[in-house]
C-alpha positions in Angstrom: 4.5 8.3 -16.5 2.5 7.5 -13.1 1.8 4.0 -12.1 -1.6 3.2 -10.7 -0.9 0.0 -7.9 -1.2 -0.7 -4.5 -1.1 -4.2 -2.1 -3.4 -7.0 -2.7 -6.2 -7.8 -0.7 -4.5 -10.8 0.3 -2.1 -8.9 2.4 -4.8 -6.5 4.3 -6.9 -9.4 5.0 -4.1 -11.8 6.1 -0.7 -9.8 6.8 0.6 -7.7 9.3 1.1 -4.3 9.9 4.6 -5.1 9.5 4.2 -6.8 6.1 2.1 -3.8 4.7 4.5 -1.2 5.8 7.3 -3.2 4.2 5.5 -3.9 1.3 4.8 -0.1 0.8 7.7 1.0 1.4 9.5 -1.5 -1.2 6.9 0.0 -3.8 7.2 3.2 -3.2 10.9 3.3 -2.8 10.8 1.4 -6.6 8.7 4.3 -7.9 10.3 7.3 -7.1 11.3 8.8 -10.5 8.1 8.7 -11.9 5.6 9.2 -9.7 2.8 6.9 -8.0 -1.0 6.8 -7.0 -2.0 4.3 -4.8 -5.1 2.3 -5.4 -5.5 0.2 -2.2 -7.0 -3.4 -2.7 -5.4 -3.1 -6.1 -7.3 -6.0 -7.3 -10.7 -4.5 -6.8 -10.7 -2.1 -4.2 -10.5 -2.4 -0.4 -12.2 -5.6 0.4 -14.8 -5.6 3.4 -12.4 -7.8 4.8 -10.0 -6.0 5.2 -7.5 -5.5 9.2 -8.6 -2.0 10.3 -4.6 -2.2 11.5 -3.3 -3.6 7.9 -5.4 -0.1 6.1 -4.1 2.2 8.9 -0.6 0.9 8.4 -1.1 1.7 4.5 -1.9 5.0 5.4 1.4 5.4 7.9 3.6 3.9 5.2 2.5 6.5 2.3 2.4 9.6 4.6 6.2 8.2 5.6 7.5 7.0 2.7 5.5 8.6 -0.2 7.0 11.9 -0.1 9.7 12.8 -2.2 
């Protein structure tokens, strides 16, 4: 089975870096053993909104952590 998630808008609009790379690397690291496609936004896609710095750090965290 592959699970279809990724982080809220909440935390690209309002987090940190810091709090998206943890946050992806918590989700990822739970969903090793069966696989995972990220859908940024996962509450309606990427919002406008969005930190430039909070989507780049997504992209860091799965090219780091989403290998396995």
């Amino acid at each position: 089975m592959i699970l279809v998630a990724g982080p809220p808008n909440s935390l690209l609009i309002g987090g940190t870096p810091q709090k998206v790379d943890d946050y992806m690397k918590s989700m990822l690291t739970d969903c090793k053993e069966g696989g995972m496609m990220i859908y940024p936004g996962a509450d309606g896609g990427i919002s406008g909104d969005a930190r430039p710095e909070n989507v780049k750090a997504l992209i860091d965290a799965v090219k780091k952590y989403g290998k396995y």
